[in-house]
py3Dmol code that shows the C-alpha trace and the ligand (Angstrom):
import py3Dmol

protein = """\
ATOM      1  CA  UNK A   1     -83.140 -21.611  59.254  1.00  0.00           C
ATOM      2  CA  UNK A   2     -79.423 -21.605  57.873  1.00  0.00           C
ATOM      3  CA  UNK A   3     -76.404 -22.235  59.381  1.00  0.00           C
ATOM      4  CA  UNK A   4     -75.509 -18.951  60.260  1.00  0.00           C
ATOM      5  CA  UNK A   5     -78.564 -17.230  61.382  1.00  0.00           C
ATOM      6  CA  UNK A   6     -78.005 -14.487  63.474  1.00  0.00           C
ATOM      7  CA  UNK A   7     -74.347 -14.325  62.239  1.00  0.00           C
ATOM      8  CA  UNK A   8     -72.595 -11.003  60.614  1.00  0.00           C
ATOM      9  CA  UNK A   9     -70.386 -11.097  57.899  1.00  0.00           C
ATOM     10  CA  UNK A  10     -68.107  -9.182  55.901  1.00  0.00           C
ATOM     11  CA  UNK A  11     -66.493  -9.893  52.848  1.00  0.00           C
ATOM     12  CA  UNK A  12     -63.574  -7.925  50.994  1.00  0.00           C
ATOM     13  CA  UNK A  13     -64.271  -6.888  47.235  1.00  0.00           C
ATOM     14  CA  UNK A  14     -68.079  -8.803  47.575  1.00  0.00           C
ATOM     15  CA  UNK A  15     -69.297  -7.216  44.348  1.00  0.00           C
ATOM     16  CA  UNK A  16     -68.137  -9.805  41.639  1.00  0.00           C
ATOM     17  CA  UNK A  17     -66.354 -13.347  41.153  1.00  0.00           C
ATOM     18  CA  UNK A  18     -65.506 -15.712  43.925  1.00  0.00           C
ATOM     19  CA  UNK A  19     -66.459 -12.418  46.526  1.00  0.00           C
ATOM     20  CA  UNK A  20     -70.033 -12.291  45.028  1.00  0.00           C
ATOM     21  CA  UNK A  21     -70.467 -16.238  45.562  1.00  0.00           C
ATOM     22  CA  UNK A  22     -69.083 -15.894  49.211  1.00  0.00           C
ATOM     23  CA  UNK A  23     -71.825 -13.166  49.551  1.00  0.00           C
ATOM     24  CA  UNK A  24     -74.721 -14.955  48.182  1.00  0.00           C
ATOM     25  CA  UNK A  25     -73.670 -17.702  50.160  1.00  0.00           C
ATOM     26  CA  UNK A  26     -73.332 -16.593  53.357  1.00  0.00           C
ATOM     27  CA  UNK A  27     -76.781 -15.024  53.005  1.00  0.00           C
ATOM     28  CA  UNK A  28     -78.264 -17.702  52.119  1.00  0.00           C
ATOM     29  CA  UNK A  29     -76.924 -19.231  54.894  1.00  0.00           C
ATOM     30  CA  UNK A  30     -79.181 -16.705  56.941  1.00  0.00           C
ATOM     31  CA  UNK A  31     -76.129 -14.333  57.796  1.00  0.00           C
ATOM     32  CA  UNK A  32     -76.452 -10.283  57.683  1.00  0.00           C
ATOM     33  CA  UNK A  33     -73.480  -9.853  54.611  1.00  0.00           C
ATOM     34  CA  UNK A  34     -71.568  -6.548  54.542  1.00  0.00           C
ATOM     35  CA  UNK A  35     -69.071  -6.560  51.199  1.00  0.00           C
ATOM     36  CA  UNK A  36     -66.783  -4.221  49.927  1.00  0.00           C
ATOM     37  CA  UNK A  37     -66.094  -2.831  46.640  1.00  0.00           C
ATOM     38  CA  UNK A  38     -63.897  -0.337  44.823  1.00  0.00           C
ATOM     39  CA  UNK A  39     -64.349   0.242  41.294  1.00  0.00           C
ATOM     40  CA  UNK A  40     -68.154  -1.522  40.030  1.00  0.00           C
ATOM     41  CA  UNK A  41     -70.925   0.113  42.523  1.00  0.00           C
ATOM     42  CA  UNK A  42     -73.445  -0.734  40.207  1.00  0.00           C
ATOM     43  CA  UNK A  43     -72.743  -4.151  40.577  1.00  0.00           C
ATOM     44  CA  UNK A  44     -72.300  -3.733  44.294  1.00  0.00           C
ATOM     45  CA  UNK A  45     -75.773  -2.309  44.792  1.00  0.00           C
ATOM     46  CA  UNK A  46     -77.555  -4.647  42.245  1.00  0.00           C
ATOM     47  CA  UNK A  47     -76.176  -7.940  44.806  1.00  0.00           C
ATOM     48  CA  UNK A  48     -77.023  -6.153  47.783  1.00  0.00           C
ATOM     49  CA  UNK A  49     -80.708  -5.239  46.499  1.00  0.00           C
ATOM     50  CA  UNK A  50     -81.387  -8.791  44.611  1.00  0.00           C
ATOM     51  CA  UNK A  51     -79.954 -10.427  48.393  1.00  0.00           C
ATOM     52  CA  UNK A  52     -82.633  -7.751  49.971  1.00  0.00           C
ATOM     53  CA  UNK A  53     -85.483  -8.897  47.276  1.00  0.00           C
ATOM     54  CA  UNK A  54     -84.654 -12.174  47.972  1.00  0.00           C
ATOM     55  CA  UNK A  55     -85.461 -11.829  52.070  1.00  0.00           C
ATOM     56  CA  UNK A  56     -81.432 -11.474  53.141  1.00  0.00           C
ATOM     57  CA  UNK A  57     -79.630  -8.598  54.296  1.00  0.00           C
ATOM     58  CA  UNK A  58     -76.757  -7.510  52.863  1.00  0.00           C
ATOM     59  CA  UNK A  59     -75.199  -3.806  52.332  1.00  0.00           C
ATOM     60  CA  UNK A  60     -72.173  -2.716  50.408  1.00  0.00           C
ATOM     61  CA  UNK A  61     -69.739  -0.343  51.758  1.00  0.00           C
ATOM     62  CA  UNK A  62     -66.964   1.382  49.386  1.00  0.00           C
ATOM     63  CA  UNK A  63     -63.341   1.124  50.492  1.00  0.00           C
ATOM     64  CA  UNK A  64     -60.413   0.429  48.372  1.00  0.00           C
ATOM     65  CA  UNK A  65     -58.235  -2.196  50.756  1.00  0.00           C
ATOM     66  CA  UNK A  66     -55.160  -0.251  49.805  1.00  0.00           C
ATOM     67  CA  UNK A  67     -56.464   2.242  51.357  1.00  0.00           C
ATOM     68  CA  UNK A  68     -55.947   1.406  55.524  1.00  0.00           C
ATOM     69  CA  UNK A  69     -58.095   4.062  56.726  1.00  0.00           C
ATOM     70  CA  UNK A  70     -61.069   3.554  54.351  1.00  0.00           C
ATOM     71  CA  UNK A  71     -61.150  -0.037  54.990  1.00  0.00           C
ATOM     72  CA  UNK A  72     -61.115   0.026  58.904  1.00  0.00           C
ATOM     73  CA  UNK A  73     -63.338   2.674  58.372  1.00  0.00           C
ATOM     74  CA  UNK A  74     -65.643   0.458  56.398  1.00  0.00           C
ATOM     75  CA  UNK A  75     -65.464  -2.186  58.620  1.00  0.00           C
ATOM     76  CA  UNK A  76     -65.913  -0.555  61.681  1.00  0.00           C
ATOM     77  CA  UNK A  77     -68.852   1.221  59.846  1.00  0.00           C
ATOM     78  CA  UNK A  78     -70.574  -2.110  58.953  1.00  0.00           C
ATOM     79  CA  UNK A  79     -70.092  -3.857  62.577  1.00  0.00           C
ATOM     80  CA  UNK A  80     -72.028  -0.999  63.767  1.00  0.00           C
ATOM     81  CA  UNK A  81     -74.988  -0.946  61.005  1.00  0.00           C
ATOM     82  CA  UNK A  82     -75.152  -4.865  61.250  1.00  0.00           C
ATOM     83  CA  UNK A  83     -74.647  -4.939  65.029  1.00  0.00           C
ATOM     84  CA  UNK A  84     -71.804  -6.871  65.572  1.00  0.00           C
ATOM     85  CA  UNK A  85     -69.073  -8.358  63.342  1.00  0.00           C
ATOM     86  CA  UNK A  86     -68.529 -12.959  63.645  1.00  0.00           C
ATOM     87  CA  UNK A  87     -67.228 -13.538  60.142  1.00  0.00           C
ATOM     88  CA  UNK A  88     -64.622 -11.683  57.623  1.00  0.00           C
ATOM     89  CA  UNK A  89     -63.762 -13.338  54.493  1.00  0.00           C
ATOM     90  CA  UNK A  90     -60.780 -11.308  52.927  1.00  0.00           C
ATOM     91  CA  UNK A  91     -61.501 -12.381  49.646  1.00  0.00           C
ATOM     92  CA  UNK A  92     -60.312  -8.488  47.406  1.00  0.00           C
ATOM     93  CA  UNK A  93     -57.169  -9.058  45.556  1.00  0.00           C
ATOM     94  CA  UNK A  94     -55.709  -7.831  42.475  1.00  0.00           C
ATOM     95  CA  UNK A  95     -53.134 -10.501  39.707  1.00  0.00           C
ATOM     96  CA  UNK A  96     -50.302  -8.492  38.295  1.00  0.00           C
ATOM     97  CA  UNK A  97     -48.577 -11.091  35.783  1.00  0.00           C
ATOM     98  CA  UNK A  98     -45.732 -10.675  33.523  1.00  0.00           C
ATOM     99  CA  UNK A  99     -42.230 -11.146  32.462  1.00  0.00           C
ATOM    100  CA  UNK A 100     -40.298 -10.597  35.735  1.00  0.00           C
ATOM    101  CA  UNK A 101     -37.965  -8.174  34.672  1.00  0.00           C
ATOM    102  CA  UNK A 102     -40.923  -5.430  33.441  1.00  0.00           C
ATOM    103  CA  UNK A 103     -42.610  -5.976  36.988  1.00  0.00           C
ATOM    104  CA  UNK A 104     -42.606  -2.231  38.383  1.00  0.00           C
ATOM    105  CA  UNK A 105     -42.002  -1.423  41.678  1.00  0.00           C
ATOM    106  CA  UNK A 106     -46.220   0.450  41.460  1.00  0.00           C
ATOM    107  CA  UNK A 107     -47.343  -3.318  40.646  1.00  0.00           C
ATOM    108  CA  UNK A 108     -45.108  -4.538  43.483  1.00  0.00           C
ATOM    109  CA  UNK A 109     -46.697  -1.690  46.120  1.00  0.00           C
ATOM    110  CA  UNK A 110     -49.779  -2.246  44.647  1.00  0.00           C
ATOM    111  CA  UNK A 111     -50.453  -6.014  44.753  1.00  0.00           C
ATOM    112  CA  UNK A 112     -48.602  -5.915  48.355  1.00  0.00           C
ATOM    113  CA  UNK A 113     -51.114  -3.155  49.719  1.00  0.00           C
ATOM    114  CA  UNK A 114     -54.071  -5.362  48.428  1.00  0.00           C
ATOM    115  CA  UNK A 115     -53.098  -8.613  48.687  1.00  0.00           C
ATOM    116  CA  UNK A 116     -50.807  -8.746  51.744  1.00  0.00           C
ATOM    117  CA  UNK A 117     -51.314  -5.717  53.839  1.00  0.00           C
ATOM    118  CA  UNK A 118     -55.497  -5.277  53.426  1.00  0.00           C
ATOM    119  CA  UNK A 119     -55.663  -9.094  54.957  1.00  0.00           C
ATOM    120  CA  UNK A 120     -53.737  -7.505  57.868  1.00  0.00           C
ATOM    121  CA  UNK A 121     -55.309  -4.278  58.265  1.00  0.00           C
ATOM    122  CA  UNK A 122     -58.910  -5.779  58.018  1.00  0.00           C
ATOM    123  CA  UNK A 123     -58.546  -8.704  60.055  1.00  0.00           C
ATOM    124  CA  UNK A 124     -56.515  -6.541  62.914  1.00  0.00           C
ATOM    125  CA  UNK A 125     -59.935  -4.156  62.516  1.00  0.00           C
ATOM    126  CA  UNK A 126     -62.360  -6.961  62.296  1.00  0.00           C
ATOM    127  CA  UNK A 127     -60.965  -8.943  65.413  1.00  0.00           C
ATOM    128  CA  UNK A 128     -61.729  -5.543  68.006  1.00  0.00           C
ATOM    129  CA  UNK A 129     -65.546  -6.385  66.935  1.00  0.00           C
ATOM    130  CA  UNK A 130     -65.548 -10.359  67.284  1.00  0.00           C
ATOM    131  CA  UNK A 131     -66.396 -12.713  70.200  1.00  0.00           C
ATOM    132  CA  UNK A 132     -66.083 -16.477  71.109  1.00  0.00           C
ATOM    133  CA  UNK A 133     -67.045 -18.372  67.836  1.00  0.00           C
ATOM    134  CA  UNK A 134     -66.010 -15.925  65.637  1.00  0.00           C
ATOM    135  CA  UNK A 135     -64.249 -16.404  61.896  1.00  0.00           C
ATOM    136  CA  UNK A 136     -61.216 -15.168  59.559  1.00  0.00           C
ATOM    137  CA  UNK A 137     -61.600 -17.010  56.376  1.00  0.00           C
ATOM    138  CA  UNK A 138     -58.737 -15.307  53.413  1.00  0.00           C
ATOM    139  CA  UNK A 139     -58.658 -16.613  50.103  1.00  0.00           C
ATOM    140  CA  UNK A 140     -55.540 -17.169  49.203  1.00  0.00           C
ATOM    141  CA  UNK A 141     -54.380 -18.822  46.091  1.00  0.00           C
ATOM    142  CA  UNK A 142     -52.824 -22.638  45.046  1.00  0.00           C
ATOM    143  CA  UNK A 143     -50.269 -20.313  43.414  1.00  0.00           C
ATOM    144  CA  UNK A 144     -49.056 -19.288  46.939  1.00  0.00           C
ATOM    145  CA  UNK A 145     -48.194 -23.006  47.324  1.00  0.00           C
ATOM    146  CA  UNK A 146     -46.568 -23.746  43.977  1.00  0.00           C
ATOM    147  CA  UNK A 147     -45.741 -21.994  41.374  1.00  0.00           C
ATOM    148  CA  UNK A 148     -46.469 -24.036  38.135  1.00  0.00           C
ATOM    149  CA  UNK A 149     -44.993 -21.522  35.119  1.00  0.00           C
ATOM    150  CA  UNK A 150     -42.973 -18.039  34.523  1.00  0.00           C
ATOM    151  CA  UNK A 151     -44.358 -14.580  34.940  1.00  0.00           C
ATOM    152  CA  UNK A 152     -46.650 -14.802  38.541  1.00  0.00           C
ATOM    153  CA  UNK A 153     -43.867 -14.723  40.912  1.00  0.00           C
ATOM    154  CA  UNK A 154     -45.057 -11.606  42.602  1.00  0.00           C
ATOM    155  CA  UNK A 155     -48.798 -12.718  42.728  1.00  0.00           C
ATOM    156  CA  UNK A 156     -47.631 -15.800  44.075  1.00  0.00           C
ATOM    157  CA  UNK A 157     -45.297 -14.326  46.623  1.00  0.00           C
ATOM    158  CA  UNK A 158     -48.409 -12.074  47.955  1.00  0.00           C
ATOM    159  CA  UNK A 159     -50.674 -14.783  48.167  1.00  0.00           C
ATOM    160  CA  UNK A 160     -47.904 -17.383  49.890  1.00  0.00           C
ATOM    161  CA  UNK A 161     -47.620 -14.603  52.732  1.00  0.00           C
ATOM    162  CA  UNK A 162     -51.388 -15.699  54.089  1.00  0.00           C
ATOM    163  CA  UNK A 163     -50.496 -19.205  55.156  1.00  0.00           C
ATOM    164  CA  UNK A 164     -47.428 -17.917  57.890  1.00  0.00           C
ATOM    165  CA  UNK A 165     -50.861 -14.788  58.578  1.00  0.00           C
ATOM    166  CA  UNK A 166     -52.751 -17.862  58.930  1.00  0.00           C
ATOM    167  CA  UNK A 167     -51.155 -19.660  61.219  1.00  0.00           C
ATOM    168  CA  UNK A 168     -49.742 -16.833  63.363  1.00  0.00           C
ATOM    169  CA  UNK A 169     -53.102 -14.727  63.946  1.00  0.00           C
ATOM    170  CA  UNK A 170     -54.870 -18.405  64.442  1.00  0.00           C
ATOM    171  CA  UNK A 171     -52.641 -18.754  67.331  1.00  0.00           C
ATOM    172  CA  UNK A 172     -53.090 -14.948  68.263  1.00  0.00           C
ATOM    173  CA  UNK A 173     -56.738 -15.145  68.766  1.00  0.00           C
ATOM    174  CA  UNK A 174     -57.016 -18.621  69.450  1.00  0.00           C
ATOM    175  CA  UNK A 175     -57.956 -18.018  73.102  1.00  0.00           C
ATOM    176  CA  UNK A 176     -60.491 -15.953  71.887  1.00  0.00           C
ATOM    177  CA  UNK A 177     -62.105 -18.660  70.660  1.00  0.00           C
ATOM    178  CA  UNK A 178     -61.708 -17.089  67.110  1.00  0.00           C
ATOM    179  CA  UNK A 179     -60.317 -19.691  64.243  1.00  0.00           C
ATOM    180  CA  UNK A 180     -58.260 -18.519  61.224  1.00  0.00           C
ATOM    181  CA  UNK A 181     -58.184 -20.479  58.411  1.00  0.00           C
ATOM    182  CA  UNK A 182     -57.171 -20.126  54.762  1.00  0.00           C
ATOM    183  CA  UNK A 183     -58.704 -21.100  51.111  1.00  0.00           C
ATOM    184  CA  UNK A 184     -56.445 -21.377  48.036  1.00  0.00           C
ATOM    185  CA  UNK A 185     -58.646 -21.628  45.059  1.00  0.00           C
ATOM    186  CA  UNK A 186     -57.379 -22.600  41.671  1.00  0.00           C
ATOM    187  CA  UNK A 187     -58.378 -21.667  38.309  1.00  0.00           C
ATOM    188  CA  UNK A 188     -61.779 -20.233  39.084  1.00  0.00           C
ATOM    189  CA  UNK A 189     -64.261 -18.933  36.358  1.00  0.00           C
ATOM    190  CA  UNK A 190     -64.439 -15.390  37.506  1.00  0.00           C
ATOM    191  CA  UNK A 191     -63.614 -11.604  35.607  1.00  0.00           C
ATOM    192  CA  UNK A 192     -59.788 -11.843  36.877  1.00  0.00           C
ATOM    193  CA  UNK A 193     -59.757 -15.516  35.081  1.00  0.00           C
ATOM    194  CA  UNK A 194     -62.335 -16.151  32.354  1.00  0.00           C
ATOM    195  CA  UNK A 195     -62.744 -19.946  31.466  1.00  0.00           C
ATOM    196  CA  UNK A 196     -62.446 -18.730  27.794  1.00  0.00           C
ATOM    197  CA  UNK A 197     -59.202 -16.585  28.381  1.00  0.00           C
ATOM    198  CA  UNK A 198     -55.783 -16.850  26.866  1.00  0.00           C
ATOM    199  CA  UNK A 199     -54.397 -18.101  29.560  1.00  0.00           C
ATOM    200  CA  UNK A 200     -56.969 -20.691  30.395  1.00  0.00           C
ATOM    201  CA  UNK A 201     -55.951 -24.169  28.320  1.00  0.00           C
ATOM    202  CA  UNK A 202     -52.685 -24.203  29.657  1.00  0.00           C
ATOM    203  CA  UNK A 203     -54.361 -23.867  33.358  1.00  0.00           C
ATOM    204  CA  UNK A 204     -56.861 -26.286  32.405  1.00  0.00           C
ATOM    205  CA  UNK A 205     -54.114 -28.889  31.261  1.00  0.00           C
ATOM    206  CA  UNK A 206     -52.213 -28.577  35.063  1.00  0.00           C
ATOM    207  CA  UNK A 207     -55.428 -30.070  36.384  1.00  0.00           C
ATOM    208  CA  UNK A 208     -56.365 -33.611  37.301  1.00  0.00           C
ATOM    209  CA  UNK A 209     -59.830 -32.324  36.836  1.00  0.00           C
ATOM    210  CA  UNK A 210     -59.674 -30.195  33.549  1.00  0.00           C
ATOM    211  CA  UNK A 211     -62.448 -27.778  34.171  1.00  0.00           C
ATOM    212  CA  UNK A 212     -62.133 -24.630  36.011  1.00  0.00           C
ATOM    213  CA  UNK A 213     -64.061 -24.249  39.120  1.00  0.00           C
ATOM    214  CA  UNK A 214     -67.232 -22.228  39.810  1.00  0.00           C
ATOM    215  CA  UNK A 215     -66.644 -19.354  42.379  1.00  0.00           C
ATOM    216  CA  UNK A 216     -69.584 -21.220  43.967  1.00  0.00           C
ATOM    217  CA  UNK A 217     -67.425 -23.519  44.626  1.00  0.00           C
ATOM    218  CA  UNK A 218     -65.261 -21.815  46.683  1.00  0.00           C
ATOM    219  CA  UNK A 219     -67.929 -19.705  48.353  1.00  0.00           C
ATOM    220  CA  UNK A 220     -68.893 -23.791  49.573  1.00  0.00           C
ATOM    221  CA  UNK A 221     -66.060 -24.274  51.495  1.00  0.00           C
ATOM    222  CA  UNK A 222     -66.035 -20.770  52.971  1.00  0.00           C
ATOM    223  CA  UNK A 223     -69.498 -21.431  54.484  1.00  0.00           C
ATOM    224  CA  UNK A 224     -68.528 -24.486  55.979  1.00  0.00           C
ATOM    225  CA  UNK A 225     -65.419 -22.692  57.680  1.00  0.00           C
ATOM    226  CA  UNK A 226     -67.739 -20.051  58.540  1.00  0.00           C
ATOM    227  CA  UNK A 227     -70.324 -22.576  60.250  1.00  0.00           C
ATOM    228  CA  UNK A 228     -70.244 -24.442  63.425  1.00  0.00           C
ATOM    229  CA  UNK A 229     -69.831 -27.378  61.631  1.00  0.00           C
ATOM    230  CA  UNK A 230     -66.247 -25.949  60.831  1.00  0.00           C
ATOM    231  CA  UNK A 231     -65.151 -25.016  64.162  1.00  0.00           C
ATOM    232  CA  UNK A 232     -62.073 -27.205  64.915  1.00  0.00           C
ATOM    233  CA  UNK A 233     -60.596 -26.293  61.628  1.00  0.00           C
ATOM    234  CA  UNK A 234     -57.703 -23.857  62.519  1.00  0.00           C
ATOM    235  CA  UNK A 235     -54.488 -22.211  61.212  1.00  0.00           C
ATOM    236  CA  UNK A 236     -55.150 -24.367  58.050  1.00  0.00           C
ATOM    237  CA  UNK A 237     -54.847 -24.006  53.961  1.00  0.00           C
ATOM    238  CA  UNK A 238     -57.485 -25.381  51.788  1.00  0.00           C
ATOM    239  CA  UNK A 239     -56.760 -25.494  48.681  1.00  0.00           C
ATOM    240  CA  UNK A 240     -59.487 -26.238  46.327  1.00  0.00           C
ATOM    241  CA  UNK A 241     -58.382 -26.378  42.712  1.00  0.00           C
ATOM    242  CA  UNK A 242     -59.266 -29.458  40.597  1.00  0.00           C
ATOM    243  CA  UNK A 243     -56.046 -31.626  41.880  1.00  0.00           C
ATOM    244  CA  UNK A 244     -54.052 -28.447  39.864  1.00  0.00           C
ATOM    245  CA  UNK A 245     -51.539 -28.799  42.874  1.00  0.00           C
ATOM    246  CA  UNK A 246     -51.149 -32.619  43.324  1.00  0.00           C
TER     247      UNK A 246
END
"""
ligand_1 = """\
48
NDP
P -62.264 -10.581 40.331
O -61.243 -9.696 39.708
O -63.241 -11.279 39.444
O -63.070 -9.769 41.457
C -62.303 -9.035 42.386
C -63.183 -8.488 43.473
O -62.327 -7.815 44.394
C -64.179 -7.485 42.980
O -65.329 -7.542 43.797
C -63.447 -6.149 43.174
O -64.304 -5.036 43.406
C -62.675 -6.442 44.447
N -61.469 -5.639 44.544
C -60.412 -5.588 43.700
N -59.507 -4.696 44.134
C -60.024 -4.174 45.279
C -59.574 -3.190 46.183
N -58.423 -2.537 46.001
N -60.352 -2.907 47.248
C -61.546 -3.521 47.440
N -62.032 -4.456 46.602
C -61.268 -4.767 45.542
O -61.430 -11.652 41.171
P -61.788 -13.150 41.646
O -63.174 -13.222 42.106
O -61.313 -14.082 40.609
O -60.767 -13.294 42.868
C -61.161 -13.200 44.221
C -60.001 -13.659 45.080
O -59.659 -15.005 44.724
C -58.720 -12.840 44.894
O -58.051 -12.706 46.123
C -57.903 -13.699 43.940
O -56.528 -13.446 44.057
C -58.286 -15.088 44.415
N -58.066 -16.154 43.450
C -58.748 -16.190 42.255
C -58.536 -17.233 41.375
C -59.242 -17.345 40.058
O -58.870 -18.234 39.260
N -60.256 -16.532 39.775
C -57.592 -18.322 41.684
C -56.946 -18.181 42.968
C -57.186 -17.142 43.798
P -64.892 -4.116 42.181
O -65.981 -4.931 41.538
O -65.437 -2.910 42.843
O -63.761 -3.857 41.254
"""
view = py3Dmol.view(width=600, height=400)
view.addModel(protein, "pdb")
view.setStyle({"model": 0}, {"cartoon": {"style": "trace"}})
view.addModel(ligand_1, "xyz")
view.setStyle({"model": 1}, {"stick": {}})
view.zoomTo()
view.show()
């Protein structure tokens, strides 16, 4: 029996990177794992079916999280197939780098609606459905703590607006029993930040450790925040990225 047997999850943009590793994790964990996706439903139904195969649960629901109605909509939708709602990860998010003067005004509404205002929306939605014991868990970014070269200050601005969300919906729902808590990743082998990129050595050279993480790695300390083990954890940032920040 895993840790979180009899527990319901649901995780933002589940279908690839550090999302998919939250996913398989929290199933393996013996959790029923609801996931979102917007763009890659093939890959979204192949996780959900090899989690199924495998002897987990897990469904994937469509909803673009800059899109309010289709993600309460999807969350809402999931609590009721699954039965209840204990756990959301809001893991979606979208990097928009670049010389700061060419950053539009689209890639500022855009990376806002996804990164900023989706981790409000979802967690306001997911909170109606949860009880004593219950979980937010965001991934934020170590970028959102420092910000160690030119051309991410909007990406880092985003993600540096989930610790203050942290700590003011941990004290929000705190006597709920519900604990909020944040992750901040560093460089993480995933699609949005390939090991073998272009931007990659110079990432790998801010690090005390110079490898890039596993989104495995990540989904780790997610399942511990997500477990009982993790319960007196509150209103706090993780970050998890190789000593990149120290
Ligand atoms: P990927 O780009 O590899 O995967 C992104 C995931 O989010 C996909 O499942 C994608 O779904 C989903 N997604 C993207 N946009 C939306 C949207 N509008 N609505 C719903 N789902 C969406 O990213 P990572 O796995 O690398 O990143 C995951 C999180 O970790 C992000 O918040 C990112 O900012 C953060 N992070 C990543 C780091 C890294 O080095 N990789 C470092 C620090 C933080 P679909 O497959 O359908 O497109």
């Amino acid at each position: 029996m895993g840790n979180l047997t009899g527990k319901v999850a649901l995780v933002t943009g589940g279908s690839r990177g550090i999302g998919a590793a939250i996913v398989r994790r929290l199933a393996k964990e013996g959790a029923a794992v609801a996931f979102t996706y917007v763009s890659a439903p093939d890959k979204a139904e192949a996780l959900a079916a090899d989690i199924v195969t495998g002897g987990g649960n897990a469904r994937a629901y469509r909803a673009d999280g800059a899109d309010p109605a289709a993600l309460r909509a999807a969350i809402d939708q999931a609590a009721v197939d699954l039965g209840r709602l204990d756990i959301l990860v809001n893991n979606a998010g979208i990097y928009v780098g670049g010389p700061f003067e060419e950053v539009t005004l689209e890639d500022y509404d855009r990376t806002m609606a996804i990164n900023v205002r989706a981790v409000f929306v979802a967690s306001q939605a997911a909170a109606r459905h949860m009880g004593e014991g219950s979980r937010i868990i965001s991934i934020g970014s170590n970028l959102g703590e420092r910000v160690p070269a030119p051309g991410m200050t909007l990406y880092a601005m985003s993600k540096s607006a989930l610790t203050a969300f942290t700590q003011g919906l941990a004290r929000d729902l705190g006597a709920r029993g519900i604990t909020v808590n944040l992750v901040q990743p560093g460089s993480t082998d995933t699609d949005m930040n390939p090991a073998d990129g272009s931007r990659a050595e110079g990432q790998r050279a801010r690090m005390a450790i110079q490898r890039y993480g596993d989104a495995s790695n990540i989904a780790s300390i997610v399942a511990w925040l997500a477990s009982e083990e993790g319960r007196f954890a509150n209103g706090a940032a993780f970050t998890v990225d190789g000593g990149a920040n120290a």
